[in-house]
Legacy VTK file of the C-alpha trace (Angstrom):
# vtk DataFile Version 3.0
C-alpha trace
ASCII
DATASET POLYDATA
POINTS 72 float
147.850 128.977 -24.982
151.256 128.829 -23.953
153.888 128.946 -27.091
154.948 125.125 -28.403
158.641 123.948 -26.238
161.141 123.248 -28.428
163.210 120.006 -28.542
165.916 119.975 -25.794
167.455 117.460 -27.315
168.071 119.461 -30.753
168.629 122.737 -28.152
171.941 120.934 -26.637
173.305 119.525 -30.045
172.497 115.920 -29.752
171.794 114.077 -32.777
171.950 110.406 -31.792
170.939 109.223 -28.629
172.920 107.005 -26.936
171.346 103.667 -24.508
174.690 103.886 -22.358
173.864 107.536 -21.105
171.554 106.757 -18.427
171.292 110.156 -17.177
169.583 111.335 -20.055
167.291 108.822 -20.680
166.267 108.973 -17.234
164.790 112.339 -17.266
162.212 110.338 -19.777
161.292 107.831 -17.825
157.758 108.796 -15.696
157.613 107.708 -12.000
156.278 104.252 -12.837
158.657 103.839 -15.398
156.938 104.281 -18.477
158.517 106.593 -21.593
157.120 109.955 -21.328
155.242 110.951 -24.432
155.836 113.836 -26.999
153.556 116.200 -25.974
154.783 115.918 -22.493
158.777 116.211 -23.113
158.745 118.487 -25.689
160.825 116.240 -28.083
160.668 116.374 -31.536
159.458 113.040 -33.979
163.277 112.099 -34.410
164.365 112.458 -30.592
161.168 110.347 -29.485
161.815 107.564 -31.595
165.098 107.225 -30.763
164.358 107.952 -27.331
162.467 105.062 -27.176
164.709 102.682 -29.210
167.359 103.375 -26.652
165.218 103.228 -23.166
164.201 99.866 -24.704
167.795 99.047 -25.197
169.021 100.251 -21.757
166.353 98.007 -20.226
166.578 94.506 -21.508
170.885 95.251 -21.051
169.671 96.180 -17.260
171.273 99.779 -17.228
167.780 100.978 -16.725
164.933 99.406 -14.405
161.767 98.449 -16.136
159.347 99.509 -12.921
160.793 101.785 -10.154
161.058 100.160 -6.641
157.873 100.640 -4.255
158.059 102.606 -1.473
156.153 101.086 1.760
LINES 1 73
72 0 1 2 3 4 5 6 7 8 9 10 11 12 13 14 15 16 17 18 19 20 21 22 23 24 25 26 27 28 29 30 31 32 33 34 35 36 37 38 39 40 41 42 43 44 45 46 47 48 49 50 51 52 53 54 55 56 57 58 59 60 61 62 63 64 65 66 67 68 69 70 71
């Protein structure tokens, strides 16, 4: 069993996520646009929540897209 990832979040010194910093949040976002879970992105209980708190915000202000454009 592989040992448990730490937080990259806590790693880089951010306490407070932020909605406006796209960037970041989209490196949580899965393919279809859903909020990548805990186990999955290694972030700790305080980083998720807030993670998804802002992703939610970003949305509905239209900095980030709620489903990713199909490719045909």
């Amino acid at each position: 069993m592989p040992p448990p990832k730490g937080c990259r979040l806590c790693e880089s010194g951010i306490k407070v996520l932020n909605y406006k910093d796209e960037r970041t949040l989209a490196r949580f976002i899965s393919d279809q646009g859903k909020i990548v879970p805990r186990r999955i992105s290694g972030a700790c209980a305080r980083h998720q929540r807030q993670l998804g708190t802002a992703v939610k915000r970003a949305r509905y202000l239209g900095l980030l897209m709620y489903v990713r454009e199909h490719e045909v």
